[in-house]
Structure formats: C-alpha cells, structure tokens
C-alpha positions in Angstrom: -13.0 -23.7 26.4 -14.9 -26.1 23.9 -13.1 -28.0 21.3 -14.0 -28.1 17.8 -12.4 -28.1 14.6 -12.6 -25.7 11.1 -12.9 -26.9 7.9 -12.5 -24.7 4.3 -16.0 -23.5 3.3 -15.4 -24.5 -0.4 -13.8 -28.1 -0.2 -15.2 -29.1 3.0 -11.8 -30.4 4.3 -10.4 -30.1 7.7 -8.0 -27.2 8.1 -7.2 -27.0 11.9 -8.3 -27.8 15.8 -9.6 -25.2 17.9 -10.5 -23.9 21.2 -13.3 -22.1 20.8 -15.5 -19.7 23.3 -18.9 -19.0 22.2 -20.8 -15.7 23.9 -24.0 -15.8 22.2 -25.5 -18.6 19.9 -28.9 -17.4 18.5 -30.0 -18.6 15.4 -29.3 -16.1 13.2 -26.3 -14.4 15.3 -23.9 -16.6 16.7 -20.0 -15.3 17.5 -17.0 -15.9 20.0 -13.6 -15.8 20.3 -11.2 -19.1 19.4 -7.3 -20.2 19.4 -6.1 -22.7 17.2 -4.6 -25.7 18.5 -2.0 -26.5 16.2 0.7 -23.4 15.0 -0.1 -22.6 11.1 -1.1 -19.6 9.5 -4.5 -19.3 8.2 -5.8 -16.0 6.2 -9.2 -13.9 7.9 -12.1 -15.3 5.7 -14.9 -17.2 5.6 -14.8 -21.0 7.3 -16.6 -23.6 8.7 -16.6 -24.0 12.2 -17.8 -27.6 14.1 -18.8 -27.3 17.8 -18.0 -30.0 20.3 -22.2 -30.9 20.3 -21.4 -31.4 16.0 -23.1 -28.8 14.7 -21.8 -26.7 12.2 -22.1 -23.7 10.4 -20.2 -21.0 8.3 -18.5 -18.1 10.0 -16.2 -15.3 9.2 -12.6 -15.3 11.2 -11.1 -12.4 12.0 -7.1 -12.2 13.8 -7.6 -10.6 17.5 -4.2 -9.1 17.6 -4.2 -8.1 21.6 -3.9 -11.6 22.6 -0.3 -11.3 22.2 -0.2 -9.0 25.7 -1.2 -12.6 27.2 1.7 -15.1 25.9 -0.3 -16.3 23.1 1.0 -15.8 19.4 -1.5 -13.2 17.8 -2.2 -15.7 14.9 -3.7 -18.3 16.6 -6.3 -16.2 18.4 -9.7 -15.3 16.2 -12.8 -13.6 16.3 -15.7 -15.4 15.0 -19.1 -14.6 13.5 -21.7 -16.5 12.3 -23.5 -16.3 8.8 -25.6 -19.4 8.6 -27.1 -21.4 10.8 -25.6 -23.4 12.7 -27.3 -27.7 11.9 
C-alpha cells in the first residue's frame, strides 16, 4: 500500500496518515480503499486526500465496517471516492 496523508477540506490542515490503495484513478473518477495510520476517530465526509506522487484532491470517506473480520479496528479502514481532480 501507498502512503499518503488527509487533510480537512475547509482549513487545509493535516488530520491523519494513511495507507491508501487506489483501484482506478481517471480523471474525473478516482476511488480505493485506505487505513489510517495513527488510531483516532474521524467522521464519514468530505476530505482531502495527498498521494505518495503529491497530488491531491478532494474525496468523500466512507467507514468499510467488514474489515473488522481481518484484525483491523473497523474505524481505521475507509472507502474513498473522488470529487475533484486530482493536481
């Protein structure tokens, strides 16, 4: 998995590490799967989400609850779709 790093789409600020997947990255209709790195809660919404090349670009996160069959706490694991492209 890539790393990368989500920030609040209002502020800009950094929120959290992550461990991201990406399975398709058109232009207009980018989405994957990530984990957070670090153990905090953060609510389903809108974000900005870095890649490891330094793009970014502004995605919806959505909890994937059946990670938690695997060993990993349910929210750290996300869906992730794009809506913006990512620069």
């Amino acid at each position: 998995m890539a790393q990368g790093k989500i920030y609040d789409s209002i502020k800009g600020e950094f929120i959290v590490g992550v461990e991201y997947q990406m399975f398709d990255s058109s232009y207009s209709n980018w989405w994957g799967e990530l984990n957070l790195t670090d153990y905090m809660r953060i609510p389903d919404g809108s974000y900005i989400l870095e890649l490891a090349d330094g793009r970014r670009g502004r995605c919806v996160l959505n909890r994937k609850l059946n990670k938690a069959i695997s060993g990993l706490l349910p929210l750290h694991c996300f869906r992730f779709r794009g809506s913006s492209e990512l620069k």
